[in-house]
mmCIF entry with sequence, helices, sheets and N, C-alpha, C, O atoms, coordinates in Angstrom:
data_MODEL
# 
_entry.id   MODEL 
# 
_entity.id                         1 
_entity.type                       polymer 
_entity.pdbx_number_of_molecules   1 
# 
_entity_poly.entity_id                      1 
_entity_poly.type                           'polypeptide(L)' 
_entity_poly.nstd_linkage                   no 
_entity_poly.nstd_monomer                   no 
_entity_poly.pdbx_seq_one_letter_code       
;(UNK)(UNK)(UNK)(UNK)(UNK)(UNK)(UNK)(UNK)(UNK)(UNK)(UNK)(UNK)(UNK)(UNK)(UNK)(UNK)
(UNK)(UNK)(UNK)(UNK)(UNK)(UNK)(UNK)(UNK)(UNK)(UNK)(UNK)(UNK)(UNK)(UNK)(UNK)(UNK)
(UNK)(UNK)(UNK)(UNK)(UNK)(UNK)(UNK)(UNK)(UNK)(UNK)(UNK)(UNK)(UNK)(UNK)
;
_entity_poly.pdbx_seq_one_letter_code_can   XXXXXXXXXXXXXXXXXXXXXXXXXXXXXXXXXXXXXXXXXXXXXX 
_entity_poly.pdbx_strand_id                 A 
# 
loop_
_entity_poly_seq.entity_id 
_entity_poly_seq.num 
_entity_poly_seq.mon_id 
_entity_poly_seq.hetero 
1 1  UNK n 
1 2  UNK n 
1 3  UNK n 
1 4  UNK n 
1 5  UNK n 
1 6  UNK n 
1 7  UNK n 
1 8  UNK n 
1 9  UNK n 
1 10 UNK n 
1 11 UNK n 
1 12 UNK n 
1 13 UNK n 
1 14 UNK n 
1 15 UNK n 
1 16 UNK n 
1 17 UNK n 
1 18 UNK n 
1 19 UNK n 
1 20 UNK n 
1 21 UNK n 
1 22 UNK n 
1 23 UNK n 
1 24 UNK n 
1 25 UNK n 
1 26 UNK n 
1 27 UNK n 
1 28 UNK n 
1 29 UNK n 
1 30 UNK n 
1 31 UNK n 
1 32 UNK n 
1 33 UNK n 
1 34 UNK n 
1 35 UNK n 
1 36 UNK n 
1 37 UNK n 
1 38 UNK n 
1 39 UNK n 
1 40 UNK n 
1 41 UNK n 
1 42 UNK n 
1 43 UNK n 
1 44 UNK n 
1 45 UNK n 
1 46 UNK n 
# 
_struct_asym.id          A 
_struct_asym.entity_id   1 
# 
loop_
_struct_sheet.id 
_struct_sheet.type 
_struct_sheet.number_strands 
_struct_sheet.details 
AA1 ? 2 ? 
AA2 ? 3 ? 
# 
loop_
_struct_sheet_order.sheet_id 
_struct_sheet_order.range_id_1 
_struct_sheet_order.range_id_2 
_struct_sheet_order.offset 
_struct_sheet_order.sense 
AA1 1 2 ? anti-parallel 
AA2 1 2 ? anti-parallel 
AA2 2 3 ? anti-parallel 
# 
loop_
_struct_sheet_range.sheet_id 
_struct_sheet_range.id 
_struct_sheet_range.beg_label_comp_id 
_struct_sheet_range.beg_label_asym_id 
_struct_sheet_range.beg_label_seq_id 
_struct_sheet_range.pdbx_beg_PDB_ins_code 
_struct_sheet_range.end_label_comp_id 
_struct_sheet_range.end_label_asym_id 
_struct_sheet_range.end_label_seq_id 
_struct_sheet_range.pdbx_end_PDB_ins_code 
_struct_sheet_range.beg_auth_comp_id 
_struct_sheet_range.beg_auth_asym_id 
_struct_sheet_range.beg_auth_seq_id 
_struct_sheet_range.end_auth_comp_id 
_struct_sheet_range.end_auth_asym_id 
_struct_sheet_range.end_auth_seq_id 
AA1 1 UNK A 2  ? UNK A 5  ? UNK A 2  UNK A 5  
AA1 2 UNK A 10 ? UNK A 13 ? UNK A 10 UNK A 13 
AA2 1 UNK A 15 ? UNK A 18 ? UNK A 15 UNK A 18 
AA2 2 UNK A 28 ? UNK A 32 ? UNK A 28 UNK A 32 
AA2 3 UNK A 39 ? UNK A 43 ? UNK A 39 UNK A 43 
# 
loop_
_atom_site.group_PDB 
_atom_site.id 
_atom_site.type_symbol 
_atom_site.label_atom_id 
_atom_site.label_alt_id 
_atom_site.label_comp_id 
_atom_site.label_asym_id 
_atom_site.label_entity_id 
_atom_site.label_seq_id 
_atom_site.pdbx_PDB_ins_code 
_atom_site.Cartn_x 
_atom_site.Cartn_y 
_atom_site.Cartn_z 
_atom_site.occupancy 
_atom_site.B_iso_or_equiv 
_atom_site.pdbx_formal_charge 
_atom_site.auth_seq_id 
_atom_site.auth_comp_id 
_atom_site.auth_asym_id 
_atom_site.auth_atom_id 
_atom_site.pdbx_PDB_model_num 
ATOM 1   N N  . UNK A 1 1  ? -19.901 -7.281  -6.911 1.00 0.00 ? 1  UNK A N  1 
ATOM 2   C CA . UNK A 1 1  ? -20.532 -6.498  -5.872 1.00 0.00 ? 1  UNK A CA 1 
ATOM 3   C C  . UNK A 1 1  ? -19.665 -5.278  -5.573 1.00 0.00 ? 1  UNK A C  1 
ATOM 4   O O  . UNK A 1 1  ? -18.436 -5.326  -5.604 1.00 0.00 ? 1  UNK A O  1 
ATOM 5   N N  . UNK A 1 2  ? -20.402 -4.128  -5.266 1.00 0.00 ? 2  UNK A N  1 
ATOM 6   C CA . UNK A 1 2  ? -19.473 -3.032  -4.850 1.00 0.00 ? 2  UNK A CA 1 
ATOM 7   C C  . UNK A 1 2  ? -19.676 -2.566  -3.532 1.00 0.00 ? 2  UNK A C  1 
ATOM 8   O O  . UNK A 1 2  ? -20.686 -2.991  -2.972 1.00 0.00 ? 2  UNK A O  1 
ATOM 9   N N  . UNK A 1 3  ? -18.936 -1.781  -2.904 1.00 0.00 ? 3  UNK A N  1 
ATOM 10  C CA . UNK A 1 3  ? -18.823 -1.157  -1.913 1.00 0.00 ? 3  UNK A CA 1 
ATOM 11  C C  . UNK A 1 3  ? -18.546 0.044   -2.032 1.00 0.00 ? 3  UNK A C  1 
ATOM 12  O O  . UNK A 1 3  ? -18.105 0.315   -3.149 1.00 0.00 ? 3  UNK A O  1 
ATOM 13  N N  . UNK A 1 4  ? -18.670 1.428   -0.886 1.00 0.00 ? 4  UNK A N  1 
ATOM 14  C CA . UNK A 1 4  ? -18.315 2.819   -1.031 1.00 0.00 ? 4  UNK A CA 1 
ATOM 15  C C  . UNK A 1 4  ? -16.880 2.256   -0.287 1.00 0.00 ? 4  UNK A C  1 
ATOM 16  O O  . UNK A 1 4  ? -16.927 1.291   0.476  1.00 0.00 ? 4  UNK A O  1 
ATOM 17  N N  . UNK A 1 5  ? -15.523 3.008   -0.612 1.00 0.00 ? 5  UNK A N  1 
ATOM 18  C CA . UNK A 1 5  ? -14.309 3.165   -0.559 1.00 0.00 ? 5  UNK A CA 1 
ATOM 19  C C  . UNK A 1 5  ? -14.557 4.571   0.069  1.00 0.00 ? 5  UNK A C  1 
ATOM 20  O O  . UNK A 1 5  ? -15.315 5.418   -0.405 1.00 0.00 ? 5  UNK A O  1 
ATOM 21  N N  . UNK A 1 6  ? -13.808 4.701   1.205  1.00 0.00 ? 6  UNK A N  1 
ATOM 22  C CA . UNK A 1 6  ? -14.188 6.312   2.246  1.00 0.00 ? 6  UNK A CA 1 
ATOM 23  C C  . UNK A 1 6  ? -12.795 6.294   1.767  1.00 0.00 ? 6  UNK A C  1 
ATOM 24  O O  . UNK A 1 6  ? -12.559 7.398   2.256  1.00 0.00 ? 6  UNK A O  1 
ATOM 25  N N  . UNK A 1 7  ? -11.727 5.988   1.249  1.00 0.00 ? 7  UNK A N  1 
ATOM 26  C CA . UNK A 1 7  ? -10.344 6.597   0.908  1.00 0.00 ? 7  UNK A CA 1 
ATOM 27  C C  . UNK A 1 7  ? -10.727 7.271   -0.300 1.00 0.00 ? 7  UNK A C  1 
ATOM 28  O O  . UNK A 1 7  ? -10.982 8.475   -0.342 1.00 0.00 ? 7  UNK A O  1 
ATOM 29  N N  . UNK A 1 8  ? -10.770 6.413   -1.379 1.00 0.00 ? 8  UNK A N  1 
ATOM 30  C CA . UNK A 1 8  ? -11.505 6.918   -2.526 1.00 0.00 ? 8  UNK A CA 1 
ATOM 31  C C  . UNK A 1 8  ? -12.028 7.740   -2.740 1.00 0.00 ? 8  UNK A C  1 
ATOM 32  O O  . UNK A 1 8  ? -11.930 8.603   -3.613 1.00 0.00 ? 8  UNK A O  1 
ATOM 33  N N  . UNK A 1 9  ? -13.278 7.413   -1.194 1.00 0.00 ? 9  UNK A N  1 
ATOM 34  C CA . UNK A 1 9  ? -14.493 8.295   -1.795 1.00 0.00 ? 9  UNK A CA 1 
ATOM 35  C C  . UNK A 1 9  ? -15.343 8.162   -3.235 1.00 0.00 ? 9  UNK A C  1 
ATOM 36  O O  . UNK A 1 9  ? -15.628 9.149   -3.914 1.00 0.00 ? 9  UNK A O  1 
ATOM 37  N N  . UNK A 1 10 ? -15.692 6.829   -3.582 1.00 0.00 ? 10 UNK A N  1 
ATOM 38  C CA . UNK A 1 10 ? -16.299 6.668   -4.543 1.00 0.00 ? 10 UNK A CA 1 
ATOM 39  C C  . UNK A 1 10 ? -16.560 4.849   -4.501 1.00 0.00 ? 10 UNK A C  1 
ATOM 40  O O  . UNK A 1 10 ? -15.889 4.087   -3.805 1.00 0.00 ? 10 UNK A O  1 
ATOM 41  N N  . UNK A 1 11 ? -17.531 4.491   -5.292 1.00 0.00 ? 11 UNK A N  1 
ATOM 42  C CA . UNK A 1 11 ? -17.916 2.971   -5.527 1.00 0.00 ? 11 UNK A CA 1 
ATOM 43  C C  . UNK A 1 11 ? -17.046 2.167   -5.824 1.00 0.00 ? 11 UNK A C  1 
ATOM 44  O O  . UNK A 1 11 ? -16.502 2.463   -6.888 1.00 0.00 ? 11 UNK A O  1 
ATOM 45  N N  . UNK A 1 12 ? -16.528 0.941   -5.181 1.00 0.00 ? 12 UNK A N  1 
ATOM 46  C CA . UNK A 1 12 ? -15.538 0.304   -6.010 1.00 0.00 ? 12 UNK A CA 1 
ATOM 47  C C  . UNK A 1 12 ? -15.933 -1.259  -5.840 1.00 0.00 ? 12 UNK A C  1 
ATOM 48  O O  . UNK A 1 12 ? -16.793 -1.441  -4.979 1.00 0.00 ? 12 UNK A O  1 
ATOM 49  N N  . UNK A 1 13 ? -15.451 -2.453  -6.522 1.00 0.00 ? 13 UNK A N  1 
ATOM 50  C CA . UNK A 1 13 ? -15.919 -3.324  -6.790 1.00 0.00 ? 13 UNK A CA 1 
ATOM 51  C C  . UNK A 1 13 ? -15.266 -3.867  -5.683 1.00 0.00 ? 13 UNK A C  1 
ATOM 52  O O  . UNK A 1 13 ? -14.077 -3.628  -5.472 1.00 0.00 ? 13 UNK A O  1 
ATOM 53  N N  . UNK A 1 14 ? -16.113 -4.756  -4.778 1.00 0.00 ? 14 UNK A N  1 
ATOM 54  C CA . UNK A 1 14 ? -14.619 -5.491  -3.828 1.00 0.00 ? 14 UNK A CA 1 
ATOM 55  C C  . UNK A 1 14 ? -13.874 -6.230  -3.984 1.00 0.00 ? 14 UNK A C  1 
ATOM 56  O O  . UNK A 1 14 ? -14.536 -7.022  -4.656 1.00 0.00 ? 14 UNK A O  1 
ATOM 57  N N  . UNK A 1 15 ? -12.536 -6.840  -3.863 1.00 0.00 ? 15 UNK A N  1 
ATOM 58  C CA . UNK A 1 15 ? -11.681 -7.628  -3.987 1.00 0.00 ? 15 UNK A CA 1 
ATOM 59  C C  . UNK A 1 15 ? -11.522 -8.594  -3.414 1.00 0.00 ? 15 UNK A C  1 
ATOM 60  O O  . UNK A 1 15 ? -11.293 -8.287  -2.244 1.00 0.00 ? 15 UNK A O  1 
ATOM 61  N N  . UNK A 1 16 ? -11.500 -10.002 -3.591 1.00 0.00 ? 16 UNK A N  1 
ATOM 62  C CA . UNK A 1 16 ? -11.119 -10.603 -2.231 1.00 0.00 ? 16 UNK A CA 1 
ATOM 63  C C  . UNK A 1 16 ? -12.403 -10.674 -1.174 1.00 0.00 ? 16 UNK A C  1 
ATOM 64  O O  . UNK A 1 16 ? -12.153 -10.768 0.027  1.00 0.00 ? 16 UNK A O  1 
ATOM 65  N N  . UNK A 1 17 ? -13.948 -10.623 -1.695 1.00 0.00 ? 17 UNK A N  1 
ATOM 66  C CA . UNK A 1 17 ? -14.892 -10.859 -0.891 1.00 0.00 ? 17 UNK A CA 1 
ATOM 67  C C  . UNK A 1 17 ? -15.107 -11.925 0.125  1.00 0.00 ? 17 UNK A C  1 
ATOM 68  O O  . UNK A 1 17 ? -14.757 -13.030 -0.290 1.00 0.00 ? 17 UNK A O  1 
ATOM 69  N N  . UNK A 1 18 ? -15.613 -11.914 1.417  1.00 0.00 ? 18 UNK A N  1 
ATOM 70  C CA . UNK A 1 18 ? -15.700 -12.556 1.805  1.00 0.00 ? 18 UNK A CA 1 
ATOM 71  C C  . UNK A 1 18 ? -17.004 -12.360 2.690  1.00 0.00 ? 18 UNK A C  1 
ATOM 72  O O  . UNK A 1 18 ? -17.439 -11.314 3.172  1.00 0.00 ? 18 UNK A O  1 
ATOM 73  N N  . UNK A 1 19 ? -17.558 -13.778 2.780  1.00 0.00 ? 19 UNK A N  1 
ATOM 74  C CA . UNK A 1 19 ? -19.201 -13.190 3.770  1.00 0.00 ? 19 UNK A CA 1 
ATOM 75  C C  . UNK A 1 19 ? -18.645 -13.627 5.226  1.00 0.00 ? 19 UNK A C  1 
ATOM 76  O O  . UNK A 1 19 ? -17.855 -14.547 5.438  1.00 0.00 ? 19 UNK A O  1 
ATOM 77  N N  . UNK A 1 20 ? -19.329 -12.621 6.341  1.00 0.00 ? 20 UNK A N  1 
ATOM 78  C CA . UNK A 1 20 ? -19.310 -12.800 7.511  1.00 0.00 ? 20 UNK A CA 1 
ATOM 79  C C  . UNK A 1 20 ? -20.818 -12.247 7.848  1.00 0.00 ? 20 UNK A C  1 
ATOM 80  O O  . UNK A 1 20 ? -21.517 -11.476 7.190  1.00 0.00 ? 20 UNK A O  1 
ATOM 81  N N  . UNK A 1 21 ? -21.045 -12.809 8.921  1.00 0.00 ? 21 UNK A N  1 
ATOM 82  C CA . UNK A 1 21 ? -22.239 -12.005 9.986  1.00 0.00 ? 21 UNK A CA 1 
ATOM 83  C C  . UNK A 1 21 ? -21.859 -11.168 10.919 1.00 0.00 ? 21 UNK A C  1 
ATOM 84  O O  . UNK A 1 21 ? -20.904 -11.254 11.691 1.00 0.00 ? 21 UNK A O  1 
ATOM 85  N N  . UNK A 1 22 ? -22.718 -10.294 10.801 1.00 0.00 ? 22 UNK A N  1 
ATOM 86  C CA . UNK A 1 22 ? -22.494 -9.637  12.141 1.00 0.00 ? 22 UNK A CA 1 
ATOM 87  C C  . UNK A 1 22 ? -23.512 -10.146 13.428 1.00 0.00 ? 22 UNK A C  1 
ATOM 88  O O  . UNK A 1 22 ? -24.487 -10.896 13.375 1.00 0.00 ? 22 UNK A O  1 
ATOM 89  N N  . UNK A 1 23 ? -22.837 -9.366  14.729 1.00 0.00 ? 23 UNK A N  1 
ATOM 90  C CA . UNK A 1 23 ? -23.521 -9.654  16.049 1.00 0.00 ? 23 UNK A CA 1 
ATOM 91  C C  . UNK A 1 23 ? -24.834 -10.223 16.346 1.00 0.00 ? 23 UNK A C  1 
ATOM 92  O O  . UNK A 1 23 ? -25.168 -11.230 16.970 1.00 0.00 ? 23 UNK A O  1 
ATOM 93  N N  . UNK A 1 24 ? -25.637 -9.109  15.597 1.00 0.00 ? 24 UNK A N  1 
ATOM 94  C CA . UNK A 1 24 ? -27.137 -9.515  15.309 1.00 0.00 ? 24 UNK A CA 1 
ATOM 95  C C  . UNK A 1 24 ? -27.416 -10.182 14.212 1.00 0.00 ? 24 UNK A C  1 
ATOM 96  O O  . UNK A 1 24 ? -28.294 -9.657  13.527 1.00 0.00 ? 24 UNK A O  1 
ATOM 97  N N  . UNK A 1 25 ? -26.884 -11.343 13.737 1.00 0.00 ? 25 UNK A N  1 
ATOM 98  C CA . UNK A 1 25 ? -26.744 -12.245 12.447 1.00 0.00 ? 25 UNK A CA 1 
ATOM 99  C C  . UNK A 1 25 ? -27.105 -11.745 11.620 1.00 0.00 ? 25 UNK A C  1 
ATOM 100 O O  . UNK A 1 25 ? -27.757 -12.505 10.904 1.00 0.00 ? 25 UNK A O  1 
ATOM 101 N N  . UNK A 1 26 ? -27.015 -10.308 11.094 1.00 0.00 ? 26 UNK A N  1 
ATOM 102 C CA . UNK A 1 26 ? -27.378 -9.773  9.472  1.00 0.00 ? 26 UNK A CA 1 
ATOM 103 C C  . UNK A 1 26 ? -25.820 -9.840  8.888  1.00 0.00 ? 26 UNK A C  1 
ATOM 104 O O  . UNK A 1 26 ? -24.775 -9.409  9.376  1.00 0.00 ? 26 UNK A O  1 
ATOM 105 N N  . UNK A 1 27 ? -26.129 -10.678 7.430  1.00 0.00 ? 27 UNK A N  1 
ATOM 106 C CA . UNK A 1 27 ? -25.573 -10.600 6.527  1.00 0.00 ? 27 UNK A CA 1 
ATOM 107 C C  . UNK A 1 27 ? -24.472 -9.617  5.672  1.00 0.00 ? 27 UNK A C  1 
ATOM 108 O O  . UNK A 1 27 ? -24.910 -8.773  4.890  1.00 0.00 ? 27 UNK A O  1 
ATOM 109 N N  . UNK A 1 28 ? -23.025 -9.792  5.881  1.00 0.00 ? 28 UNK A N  1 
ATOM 110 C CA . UNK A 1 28 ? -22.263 -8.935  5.479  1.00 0.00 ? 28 UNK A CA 1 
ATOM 111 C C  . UNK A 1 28 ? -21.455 -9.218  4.412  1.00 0.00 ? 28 UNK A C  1 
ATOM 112 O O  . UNK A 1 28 ? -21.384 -10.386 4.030  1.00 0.00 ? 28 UNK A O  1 
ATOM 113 N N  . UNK A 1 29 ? -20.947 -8.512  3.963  1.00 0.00 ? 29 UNK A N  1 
ATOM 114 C CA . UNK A 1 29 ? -19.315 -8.731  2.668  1.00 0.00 ? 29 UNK A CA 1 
ATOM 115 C C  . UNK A 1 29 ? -18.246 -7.552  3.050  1.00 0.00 ? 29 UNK A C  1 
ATOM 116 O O  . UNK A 1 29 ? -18.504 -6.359  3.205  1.00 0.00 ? 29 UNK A O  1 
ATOM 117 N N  . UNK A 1 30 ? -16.952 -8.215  3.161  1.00 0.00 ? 30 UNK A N  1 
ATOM 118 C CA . UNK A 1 30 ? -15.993 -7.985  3.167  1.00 0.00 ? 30 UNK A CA 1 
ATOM 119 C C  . UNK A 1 30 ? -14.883 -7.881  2.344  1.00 0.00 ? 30 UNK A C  1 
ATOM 120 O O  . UNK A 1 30 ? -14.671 -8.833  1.593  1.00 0.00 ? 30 UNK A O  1 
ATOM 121 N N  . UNK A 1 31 ? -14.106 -6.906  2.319  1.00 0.00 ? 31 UNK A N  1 
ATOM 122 C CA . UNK A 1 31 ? -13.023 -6.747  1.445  1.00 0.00 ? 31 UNK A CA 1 
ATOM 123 C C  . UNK A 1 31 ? -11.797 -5.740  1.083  1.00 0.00 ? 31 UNK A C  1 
ATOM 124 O O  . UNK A 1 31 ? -11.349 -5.039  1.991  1.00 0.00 ? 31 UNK A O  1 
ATOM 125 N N  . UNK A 1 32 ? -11.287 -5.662  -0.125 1.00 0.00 ? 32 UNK A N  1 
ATOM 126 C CA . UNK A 1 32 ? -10.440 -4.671  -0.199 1.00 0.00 ? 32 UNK A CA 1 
ATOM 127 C C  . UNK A 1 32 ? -10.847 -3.627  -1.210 1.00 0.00 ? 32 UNK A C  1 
ATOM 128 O O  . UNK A 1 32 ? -11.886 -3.923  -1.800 1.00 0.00 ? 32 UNK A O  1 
ATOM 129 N N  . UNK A 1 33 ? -10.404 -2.707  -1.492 1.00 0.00 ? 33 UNK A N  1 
ATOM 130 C CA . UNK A 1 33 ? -10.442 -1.578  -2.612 1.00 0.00 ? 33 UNK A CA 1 
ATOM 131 C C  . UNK A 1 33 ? -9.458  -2.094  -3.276 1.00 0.00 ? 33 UNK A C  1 
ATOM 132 O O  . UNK A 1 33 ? -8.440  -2.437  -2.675 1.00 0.00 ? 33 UNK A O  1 
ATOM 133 N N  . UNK A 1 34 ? -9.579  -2.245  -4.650 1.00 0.00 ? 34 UNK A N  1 
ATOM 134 C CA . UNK A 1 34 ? -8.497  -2.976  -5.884 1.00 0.00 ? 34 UNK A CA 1 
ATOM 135 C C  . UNK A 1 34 ? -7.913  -1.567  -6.045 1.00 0.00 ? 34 UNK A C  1 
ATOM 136 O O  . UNK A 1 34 ? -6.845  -1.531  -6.656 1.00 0.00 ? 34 UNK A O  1 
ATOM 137 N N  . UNK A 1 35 ? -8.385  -0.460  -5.636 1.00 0.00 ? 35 UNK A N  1 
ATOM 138 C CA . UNK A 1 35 ? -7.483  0.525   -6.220 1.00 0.00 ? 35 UNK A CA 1 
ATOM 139 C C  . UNK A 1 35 ? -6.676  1.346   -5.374 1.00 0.00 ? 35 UNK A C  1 
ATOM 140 O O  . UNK A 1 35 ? -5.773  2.059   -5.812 1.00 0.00 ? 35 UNK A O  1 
ATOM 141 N N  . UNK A 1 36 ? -7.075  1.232   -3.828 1.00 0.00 ? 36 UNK A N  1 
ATOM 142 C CA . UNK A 1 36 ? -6.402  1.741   -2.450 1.00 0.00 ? 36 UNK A CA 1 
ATOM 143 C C  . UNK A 1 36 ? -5.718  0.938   -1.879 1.00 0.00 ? 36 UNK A C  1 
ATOM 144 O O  . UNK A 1 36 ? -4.607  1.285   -1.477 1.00 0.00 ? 36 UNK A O  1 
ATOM 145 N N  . UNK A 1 37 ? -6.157  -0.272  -1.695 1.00 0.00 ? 37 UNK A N  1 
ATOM 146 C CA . UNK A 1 37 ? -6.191  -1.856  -0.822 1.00 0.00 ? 37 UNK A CA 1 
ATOM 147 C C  . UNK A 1 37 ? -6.864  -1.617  0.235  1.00 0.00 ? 37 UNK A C  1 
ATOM 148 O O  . UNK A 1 37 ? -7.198  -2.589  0.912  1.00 0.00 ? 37 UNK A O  1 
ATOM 149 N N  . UNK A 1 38 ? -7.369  0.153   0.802  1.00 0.00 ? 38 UNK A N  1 
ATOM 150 C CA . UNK A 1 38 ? -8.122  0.195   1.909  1.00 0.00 ? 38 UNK A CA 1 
ATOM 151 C C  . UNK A 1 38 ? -9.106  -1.214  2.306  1.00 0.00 ? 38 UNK A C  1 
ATOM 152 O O  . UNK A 1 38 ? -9.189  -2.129  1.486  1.00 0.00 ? 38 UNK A O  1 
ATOM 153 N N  . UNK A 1 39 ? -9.841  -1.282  3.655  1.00 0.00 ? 39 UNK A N  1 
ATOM 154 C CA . UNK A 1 39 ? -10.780 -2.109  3.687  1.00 0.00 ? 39 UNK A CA 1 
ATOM 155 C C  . UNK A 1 39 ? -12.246 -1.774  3.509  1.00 0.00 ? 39 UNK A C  1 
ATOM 156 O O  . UNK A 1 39 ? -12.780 -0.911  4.205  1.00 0.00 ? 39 UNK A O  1 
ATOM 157 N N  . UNK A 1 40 ? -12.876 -2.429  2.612  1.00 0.00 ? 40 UNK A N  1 
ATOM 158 C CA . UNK A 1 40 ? -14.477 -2.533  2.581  1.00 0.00 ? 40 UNK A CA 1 
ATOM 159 C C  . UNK A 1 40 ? -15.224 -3.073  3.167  1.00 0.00 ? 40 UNK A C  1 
ATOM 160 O O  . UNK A 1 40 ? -15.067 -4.182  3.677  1.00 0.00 ? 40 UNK A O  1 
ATOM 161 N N  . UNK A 1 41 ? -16.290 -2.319  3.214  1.00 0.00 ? 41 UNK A N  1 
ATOM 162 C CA . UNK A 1 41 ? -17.221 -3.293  4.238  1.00 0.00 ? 41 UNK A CA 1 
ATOM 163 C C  . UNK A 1 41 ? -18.655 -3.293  3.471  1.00 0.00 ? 41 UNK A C  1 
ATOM 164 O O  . UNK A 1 41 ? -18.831 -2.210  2.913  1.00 0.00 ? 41 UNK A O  1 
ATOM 165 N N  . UNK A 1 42 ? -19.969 -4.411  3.245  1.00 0.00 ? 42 UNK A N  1 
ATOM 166 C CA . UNK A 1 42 ? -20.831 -3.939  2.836  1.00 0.00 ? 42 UNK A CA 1 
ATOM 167 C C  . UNK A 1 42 ? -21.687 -4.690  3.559  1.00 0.00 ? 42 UNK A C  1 
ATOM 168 O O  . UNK A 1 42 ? -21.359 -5.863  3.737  1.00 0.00 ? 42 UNK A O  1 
ATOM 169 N N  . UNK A 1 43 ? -22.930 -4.222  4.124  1.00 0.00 ? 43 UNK A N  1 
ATOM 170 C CA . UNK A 1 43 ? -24.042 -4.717  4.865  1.00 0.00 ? 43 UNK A CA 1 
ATOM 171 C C  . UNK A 1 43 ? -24.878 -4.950  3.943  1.00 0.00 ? 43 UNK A C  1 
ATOM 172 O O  . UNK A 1 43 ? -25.199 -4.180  3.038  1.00 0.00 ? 43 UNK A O  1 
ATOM 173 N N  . UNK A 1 44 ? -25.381 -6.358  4.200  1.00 0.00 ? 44 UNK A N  1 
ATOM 174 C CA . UNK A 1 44 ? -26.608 -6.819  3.212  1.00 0.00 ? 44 UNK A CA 1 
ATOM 175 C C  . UNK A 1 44 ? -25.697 -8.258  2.416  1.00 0.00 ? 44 UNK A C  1 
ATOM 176 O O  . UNK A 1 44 ? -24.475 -8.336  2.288  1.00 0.00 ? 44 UNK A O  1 
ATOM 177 N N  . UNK A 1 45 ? -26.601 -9.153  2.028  1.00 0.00 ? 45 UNK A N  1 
ATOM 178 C CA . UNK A 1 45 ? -26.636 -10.553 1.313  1.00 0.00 ? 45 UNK A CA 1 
ATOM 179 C C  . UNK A 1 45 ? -26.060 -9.728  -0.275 1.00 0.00 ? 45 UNK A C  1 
ATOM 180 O O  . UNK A 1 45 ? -26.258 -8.533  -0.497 1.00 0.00 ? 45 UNK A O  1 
ATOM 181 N N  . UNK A 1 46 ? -25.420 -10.567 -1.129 1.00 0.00 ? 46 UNK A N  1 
ATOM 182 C CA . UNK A 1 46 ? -24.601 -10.098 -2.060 1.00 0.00 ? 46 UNK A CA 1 
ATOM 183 C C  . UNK A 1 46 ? -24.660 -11.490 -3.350 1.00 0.00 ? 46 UNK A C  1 
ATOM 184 O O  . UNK A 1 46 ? -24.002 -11.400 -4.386 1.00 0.00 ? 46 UNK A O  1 
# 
């Protein structure tokens, strides 16, 4: 699964995914940039 990287600035695969919900129980993924370590975030089931 990928995510946009705002360090980057470009698509990167996430690292270290993990699912959480948010507030209003929609479906999220979490993670790192393998190439920044910045954090990712992606909204939506994965």
């Amino acid at each position: 699964m990928q995510a946009y990287c705002f360090k980057c600035r470009a698509k990167r695969d996430i690292k270290n995914p993990t699912s959480v919900t948010l507030k209003n129980g929609r479906p999220a993924t979490q993670g790192t940039c393998p190439i920044c370590g910045t954090k990712v975030f992606r909204i939506g089931k994965g």
